[in-house]
C-alpha positions in Angstrom: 68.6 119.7 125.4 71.6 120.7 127.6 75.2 118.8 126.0 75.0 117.4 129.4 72.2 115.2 128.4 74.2 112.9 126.5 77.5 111.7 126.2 79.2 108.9 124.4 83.2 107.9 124.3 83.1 108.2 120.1 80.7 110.2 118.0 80.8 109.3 114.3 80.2 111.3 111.8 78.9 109.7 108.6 77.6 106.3 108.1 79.3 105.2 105.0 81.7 102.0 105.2 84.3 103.9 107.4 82.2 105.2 109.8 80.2 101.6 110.0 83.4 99.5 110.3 84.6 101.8 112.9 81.3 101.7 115.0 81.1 97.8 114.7 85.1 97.6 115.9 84.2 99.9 119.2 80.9 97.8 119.5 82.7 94.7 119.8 84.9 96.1 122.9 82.5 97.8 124.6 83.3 100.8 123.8 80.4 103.5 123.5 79.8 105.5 120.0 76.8 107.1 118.2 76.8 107.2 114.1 75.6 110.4 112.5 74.4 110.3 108.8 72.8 113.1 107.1 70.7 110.8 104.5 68.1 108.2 105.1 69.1 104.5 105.6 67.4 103.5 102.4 70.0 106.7 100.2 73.4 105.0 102.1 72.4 101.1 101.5 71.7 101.6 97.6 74.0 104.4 97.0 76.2 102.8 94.1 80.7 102.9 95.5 83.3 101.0 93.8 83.7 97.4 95.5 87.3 95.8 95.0 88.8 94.9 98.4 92.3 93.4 99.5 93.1 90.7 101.3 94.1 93.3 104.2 90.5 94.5 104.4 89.3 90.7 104.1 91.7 89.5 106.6 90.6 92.7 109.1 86.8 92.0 109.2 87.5 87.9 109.7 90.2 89.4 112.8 87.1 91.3 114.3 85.0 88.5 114.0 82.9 90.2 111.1 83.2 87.3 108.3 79.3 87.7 107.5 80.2 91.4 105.9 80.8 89.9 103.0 77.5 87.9 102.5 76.0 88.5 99.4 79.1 89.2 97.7 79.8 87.5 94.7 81.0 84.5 94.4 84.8 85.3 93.1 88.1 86.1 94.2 90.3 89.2 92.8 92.8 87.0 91.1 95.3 87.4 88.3 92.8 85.7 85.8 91.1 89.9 85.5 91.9 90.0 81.6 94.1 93.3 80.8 93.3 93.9 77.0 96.4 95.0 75.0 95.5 97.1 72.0 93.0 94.3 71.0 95.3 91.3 72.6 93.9 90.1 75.8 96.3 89.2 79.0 96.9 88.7 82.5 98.3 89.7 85.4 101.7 88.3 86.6 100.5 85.8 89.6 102.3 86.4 93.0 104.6 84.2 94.7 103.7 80.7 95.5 103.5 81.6 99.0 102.1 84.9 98.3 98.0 84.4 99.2 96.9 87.9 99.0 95.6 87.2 95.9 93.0 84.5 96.7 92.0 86.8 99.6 90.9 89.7 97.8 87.0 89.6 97.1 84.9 91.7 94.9 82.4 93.1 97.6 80.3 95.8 96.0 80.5 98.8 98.4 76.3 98.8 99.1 76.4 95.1 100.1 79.4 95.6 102.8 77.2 99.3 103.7 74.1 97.3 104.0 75.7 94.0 106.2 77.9 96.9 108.5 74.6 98.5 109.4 72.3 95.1 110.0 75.1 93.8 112.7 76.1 97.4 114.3 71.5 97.9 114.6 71.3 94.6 115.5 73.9 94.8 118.8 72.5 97.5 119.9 74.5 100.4 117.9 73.1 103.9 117.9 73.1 104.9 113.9 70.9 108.1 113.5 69.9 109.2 109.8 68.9 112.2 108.5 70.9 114.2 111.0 71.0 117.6 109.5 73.2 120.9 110.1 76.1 118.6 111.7 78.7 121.0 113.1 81.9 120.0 115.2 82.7 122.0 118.1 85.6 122.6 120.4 88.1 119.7 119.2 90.6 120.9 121.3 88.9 120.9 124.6 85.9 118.9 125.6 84.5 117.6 121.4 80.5 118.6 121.5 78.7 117.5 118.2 75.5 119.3 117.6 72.8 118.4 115.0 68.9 118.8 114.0 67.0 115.2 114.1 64.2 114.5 112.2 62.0 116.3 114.4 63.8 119.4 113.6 64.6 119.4 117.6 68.1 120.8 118.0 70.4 117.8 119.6 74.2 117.7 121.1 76.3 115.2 122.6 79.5 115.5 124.2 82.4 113.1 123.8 86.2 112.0 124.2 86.8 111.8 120.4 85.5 112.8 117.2 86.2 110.2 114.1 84.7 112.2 111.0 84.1 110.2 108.6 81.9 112.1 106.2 83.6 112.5 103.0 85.5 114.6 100.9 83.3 117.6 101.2 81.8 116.8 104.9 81.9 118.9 107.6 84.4 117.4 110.0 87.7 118.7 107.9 85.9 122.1 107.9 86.3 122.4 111.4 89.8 122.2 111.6 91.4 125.9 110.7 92.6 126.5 107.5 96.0 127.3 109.3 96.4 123.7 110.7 95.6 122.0 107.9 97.5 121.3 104.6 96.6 119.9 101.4 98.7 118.0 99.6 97.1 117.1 95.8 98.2 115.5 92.1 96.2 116.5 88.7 96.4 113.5 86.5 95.2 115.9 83.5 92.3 113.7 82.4 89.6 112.2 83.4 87.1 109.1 83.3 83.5 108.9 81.7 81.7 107.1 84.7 78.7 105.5 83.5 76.4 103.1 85.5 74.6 100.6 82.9 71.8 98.1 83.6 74.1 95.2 82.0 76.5 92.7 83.8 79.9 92.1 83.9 81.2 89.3 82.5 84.2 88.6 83.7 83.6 90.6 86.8 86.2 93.0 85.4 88.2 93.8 82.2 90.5 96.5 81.8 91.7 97.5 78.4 95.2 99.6 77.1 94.4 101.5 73.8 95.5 104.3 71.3 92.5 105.5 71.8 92.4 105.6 75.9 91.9 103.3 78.6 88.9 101.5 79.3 87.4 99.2 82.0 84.5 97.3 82.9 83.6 96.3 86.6 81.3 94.7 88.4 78.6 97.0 90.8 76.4 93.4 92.2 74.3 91.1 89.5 73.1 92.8 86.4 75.1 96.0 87.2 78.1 97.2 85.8 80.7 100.2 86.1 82.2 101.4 82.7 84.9 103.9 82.6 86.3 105.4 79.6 89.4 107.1 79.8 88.4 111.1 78.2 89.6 115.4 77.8 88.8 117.0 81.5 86.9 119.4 79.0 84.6 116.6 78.1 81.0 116.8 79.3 78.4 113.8 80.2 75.9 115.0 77.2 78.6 114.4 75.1 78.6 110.9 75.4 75.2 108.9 74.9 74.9 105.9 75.3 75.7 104.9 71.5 78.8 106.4 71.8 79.0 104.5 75.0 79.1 101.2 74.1 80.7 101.9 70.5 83.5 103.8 72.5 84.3 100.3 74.6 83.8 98.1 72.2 86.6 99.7 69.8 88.9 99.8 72.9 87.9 96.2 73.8 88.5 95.2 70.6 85.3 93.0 70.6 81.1 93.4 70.2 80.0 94.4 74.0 76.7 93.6 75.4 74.3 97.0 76.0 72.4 97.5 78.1 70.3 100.8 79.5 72.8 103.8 81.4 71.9 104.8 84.2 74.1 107.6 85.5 77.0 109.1 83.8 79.4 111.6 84.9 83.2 112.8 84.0 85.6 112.7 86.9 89.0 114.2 86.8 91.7 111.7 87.9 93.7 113.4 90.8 95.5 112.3 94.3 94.6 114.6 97.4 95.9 114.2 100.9 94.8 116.2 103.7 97.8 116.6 106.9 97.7 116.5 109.5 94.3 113.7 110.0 94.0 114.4 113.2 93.6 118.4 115.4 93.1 118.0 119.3 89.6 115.0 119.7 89.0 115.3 115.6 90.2 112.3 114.1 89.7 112.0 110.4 89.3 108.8 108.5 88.7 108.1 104.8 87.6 110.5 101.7 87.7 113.3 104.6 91.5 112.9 105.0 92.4 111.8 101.1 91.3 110.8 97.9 93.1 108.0 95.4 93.4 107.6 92.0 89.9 105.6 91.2 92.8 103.4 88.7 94.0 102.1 92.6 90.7 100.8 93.8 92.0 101.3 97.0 89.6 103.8 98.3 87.9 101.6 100.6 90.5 100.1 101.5 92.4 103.0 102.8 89.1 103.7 104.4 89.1 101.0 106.2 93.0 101.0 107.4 92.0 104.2 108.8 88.8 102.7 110.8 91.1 99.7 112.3 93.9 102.1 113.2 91.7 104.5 115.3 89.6 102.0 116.6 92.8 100.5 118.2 93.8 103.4 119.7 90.8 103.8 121.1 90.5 100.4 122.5 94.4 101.1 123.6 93.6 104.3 125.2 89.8 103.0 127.1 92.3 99.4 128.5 95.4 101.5 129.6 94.7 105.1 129.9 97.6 105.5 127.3 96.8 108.5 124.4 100.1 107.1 122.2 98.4 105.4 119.6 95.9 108.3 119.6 98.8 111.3 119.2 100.6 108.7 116.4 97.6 108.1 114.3 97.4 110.8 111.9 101.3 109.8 111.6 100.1 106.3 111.4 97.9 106.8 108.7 99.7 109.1 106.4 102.6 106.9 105.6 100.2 104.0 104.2 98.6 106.8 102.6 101.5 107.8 101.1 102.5 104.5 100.4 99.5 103.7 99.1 99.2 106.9 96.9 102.9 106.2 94.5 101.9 103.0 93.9 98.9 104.6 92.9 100.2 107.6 90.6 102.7 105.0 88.7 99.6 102.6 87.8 97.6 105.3 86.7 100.2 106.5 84.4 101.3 103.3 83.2 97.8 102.0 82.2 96.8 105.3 80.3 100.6 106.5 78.9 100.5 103.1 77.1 97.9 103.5 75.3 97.1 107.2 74.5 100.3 109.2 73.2 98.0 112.5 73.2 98.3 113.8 76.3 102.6 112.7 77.5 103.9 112.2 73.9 105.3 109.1 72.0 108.4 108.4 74.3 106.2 108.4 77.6 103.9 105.9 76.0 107.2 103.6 75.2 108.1 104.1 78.7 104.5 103.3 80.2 104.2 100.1 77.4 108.3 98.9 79.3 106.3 99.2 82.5 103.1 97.8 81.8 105.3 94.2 80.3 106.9 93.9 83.8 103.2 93.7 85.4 101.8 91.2 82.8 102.2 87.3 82.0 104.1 87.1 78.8 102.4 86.5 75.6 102.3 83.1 74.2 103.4 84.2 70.7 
């Protein structure tokens, strides 16, 4: 096929919540796009992502028009009734201003439902969403973008385009295309990490967090009968050194209550760390999500960034296609990086508050005292 054969105004590359929100923004102004994923609709719609979105993200799907996203989500907002367990005591969250809605906003959405509801509006418009597109590879960004892959056939395919938003990940290959002399990483080592298991067994309430000598702890819902447990643990710890006994005996002493168990499904150890990638954007390569950073997992704010990402481009787009104007385009990587930024000290300080409080192994006695002053100014007093 020559690259002359097709041509689109975006090409996409990956079809995770990013990439989806992005193609069902240009879809609503008319503005062409094809998604790229490298796995099979079935591997992205079950695939199990962390779910907590803000009122911004809620508020930008209902501004496009996409309110039925969240169908299937449960039934509850992300409120200052999540319990925050104090060394065995439990507490809340200090509630916002009267006036201050964001709260009530703010949904638990698990990340597979909004992946699956993206993908049945963009297919069901018309969008152009091709899996199992394999050997991707990004092509001169700084002249006329051409994106080549293989599709299922194995046939050898390329389409030429105005922009490229790559939205493929932390180890995709859109940043990989930019040279290693253009690019800068910024990044933060926390110096531990999270147990990350996936256990058959619900939630209830949809999340609990917990501050302890012994290390942080959480609980969080991933959709009905599913849960996410994180256990705060050494970087040098490994996954076989946790089964499941130790699991559940592991939250319930940071908890400071019996658990219900259930069977794990997946566990893994991820080290906590901030990355950012800068500049997000080199000549039609625009980068948007895990591609361009990574956040503490203690943040939630992942998707959300994500998403802020998704909007931002998709208006400059839309801009650029109305009025022929390429500002918004030349700001966004500008754009993005300071709500990154933003984003990323709030962050590093709740990540070190939550754990410093609890466990004095890793900063010492005086940043746990520190961390505990920190943690009062977040949470309703007690009612002893």
């Amino acid at each position: 096929m020559n690259e002359a054969d097709e041509h689109t105004t975006v090409v996409i590359v990956g079809g995770g919540v990013a990439g989806l929100a992005l193609g069902n923004f240009l879809q609503r102004k008319e503005i062409s796009c094809v998604i790229l994923e490298k796995h099979s609709r079935a591997h992205v719609e079950q695939r199990q992502r962390a779910g907590s979105l803000e009122a911004s993200g809620v508020r930008m799907f209902r501004q496009w028009g996409l309110d039925e996203v969240f169908a299937g989500s449960p039934e509850h907002s992300m409120g200052s009734d999540i319990p925050m367990i104090v060394e065995g005591e439990t507490r809340y969250w200090k509630q916002g201003d009267d006036d201050d809605q964001t709260e009530d906003e703010s949904i638990f959405c698990p990340q597979q439902v909004l992946v699956a509801n993206l993908t049945a509006i963009f297919l069901r418009e018309g969008g152009d969403l091709r899996y199992e597109a394999a050997d991707v590879s990004v092509e001169d960004v700084t002249g006329r973008p051409v994106v080549r892959y293989r599709d299922t056939s194995g046939a050898l395919r390329s389409i030429s385009c105005e922009f490229v938003a790559g939205a493929d990940g932390f180890h995709g290959v859109s940043r990989k295309s930019i040279p290693p002399d253009v690019l800068t990483c910024h990044s933060h080592e926390f110096g531990y990490a999270w147990l990350s298991v996936l256990a058959e067994v619900p939630a209830d309430p949809l999340a609990i967090m917990a501050v302890h000598s012994r290390g942080f702890a959480a609980q969080i819902t991933r959709g009905p009968g599913r849960s996410r447990v994180y256990l705060q643990c050494p970087l040098t710890d490994t996954a076989d050194q946790w089964p499941d006994e130790r699991v559940w005996t592991e939250l319930a002493h940071r908890f400071g209550r019996r658990v219900e168990r259930g069977p794990v499904s997946t566990r893994q150890v991820v080290p906590l760390r901030g990355v950012v990638f800068s500049p997000m954007s080199h000549g039609g390569l625009h980068l948007l999500g895990d591609a361009a950073h990574l956040i503490s997992p203690m943040s939630a704010e992942g998707m959300s960034l994500a998403l802020h990402d998704a909007e931002t481009f998709a208006r400059a787009v839309v801009h650029h296609a109305e009025t022929g104007d390429p500002r918004l385009l030349d700001e966004y990587s500008d754009t993005c990086l300071r709500h990154v930024w933003n984003r990323q000290q709030s962050a590093v300080r709740m990540t070190d508050t939550l754990h410093d409080a609890g466990d004095s192994s890793y900063r010492g006695e005086f940043r746990r005292q520190i961390a505990r002053v920190d943690l009062e100014t977040l949470l309703q007093p007690t009612t002893r």
